[in-house]
Residue frames as qw, qx, qy, qz and C-alpha x, y, z in Angstrom:
[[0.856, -0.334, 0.128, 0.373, 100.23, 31.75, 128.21],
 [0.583, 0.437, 0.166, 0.665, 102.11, 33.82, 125.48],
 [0.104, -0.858, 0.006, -0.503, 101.08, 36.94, 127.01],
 [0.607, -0.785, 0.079, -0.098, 102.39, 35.95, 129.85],
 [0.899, 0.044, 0.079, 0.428, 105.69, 34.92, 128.80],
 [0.396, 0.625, 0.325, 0.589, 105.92, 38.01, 127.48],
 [0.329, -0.857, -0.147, -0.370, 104.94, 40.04, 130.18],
 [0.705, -0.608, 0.210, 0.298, 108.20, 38.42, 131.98],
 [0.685, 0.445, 0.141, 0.560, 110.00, 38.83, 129.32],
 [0.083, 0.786, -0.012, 0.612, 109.82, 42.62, 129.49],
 [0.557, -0.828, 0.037, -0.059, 109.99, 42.61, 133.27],
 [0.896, -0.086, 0.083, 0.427, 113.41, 40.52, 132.99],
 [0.553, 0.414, 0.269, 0.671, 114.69, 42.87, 130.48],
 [0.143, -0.894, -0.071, -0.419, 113.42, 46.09, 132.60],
 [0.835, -0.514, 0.090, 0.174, 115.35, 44.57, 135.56],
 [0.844, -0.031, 0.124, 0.521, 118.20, 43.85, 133.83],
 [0.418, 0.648, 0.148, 0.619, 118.35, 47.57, 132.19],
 [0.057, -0.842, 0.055, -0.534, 118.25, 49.28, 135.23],
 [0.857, -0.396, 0.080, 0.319, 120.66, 47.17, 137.08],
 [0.685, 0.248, 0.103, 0.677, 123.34, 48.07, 134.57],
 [0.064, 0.808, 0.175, 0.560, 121.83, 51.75, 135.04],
 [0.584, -0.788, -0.092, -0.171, 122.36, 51.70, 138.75],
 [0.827, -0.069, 0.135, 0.542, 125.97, 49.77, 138.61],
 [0.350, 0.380, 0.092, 0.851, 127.37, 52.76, 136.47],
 [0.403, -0.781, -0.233, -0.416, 125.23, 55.22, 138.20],
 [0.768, -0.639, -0.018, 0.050, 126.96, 54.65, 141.58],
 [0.829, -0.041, 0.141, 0.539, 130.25, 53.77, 139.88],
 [0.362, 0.611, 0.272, 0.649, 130.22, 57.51, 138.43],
 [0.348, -0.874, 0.045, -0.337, 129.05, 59.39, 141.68],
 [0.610, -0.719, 0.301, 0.143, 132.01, 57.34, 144.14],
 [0.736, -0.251, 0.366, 0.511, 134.85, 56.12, 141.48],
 [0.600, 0.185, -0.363, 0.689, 137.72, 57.42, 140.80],
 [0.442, -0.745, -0.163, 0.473, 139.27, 58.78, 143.74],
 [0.476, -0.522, 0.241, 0.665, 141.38, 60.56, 141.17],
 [0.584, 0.729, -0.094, -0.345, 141.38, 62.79, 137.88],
 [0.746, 0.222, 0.488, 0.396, 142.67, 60.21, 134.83],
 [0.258, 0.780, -0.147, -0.552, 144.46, 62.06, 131.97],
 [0.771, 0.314, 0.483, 0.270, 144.93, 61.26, 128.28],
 [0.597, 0.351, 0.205, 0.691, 147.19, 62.85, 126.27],
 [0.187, 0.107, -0.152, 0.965, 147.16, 65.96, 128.49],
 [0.394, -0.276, -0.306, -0.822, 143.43, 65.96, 128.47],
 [0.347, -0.172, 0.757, -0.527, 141.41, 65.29, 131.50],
 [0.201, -0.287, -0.822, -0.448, 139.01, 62.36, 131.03],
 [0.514, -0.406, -0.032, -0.755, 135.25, 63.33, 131.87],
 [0.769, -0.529, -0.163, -0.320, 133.75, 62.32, 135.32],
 [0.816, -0.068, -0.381, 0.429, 137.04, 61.91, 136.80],
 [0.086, 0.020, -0.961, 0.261, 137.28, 62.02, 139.55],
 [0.134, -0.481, -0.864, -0.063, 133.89, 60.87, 140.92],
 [0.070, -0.722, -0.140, -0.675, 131.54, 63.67, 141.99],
 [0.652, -0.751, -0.102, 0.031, 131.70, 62.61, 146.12],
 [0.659, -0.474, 0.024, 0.584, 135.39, 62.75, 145.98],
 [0.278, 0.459, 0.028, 0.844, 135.75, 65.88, 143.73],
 [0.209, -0.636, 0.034, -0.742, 133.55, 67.58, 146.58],
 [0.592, -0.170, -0.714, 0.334, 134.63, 65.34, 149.27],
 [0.110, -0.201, -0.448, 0.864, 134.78, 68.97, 151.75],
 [0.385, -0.284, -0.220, -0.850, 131.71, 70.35, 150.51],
 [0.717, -0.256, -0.609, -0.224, 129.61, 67.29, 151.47],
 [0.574, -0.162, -0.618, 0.513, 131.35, 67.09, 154.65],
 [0.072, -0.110, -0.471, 0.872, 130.52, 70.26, 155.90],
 [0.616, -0.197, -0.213, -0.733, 126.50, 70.51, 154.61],
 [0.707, -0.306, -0.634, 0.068, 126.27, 66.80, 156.81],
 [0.501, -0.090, -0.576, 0.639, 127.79, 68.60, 159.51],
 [0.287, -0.182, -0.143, -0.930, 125.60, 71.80, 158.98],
 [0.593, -0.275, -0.591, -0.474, 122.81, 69.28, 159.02],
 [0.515, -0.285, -0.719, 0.368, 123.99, 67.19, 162.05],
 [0.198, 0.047, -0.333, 0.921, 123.77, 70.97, 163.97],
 [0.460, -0.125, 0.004, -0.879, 120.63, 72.88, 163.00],
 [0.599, -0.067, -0.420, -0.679, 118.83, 69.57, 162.86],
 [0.815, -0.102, -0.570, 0.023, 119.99, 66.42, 164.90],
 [0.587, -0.288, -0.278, 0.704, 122.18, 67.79, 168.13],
 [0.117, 0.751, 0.185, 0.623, 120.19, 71.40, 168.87],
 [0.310, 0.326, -0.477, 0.755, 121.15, 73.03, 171.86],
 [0.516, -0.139, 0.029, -0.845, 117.98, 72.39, 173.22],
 [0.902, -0.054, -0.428, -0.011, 117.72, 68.57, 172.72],
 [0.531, 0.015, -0.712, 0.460, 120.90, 68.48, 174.97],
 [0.087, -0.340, 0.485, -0.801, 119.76, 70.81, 177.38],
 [0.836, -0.146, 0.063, -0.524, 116.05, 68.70, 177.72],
 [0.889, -0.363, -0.193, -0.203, 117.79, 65.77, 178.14],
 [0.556, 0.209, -0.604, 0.531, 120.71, 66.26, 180.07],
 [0.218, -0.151, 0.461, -0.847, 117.89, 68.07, 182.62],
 [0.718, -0.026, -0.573, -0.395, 115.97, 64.94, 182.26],
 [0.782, -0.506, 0.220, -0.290, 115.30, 62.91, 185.85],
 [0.947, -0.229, 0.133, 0.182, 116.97, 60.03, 184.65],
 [0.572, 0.524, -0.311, 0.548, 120.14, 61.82, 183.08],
 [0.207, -0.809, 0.284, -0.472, 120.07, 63.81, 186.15],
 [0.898, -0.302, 0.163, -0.275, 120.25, 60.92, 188.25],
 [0.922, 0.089, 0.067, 0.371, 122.92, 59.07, 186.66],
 [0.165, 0.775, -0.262, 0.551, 124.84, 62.17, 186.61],
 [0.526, -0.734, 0.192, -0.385, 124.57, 62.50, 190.10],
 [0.846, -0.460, 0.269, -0.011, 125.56, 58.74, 191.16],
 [0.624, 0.563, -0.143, 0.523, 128.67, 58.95, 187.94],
 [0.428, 0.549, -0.346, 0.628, 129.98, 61.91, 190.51]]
């Protein structure tokens, strides 16, 4: 029974450490929207890393969305699909 008390113990206490780890974690990559200064000096991690590279990010997703999700090939196979054709047809 002791071992097993124990054995939640540690799980509790693993849980709990990498909640807090994930909470800050997350809070560091999306907050602040804005750089913070002290006495002239910027404070580190400010602003967050998605909004310091808010345009990068945006255009590598959009990069992505191109070469990978919406190729010029997917539309052409299924807008010359039977049933696209079809509903095309009775649309015009």
């Amino acid at each position: 029974m002791h071992a097993f008390l124990v054995i939640v113990f540690m799980m509790v206490i693993g849980a709990l450490i990498g909640g807090v780890t994930n909470v800050i974690a997350v809070r560091m990559l999306f907050h602040p929207f804005k750089t913070y200064y002290i006495f002239n000096k910027r404070v580190p991690f400010t602003p967050g890393l998605i909004p310091k590279r808010r345009g990068e990010v945006a255009s590598k997703i959009g990069q992505v969305v191109e070469e990978h999700l919406l190729t010029e090939s997917l539309i052409k196979s299924k807008l010359n699909a039977p049933a696209s054709r079809s509903a095309i047809e009775g649309l015009l």
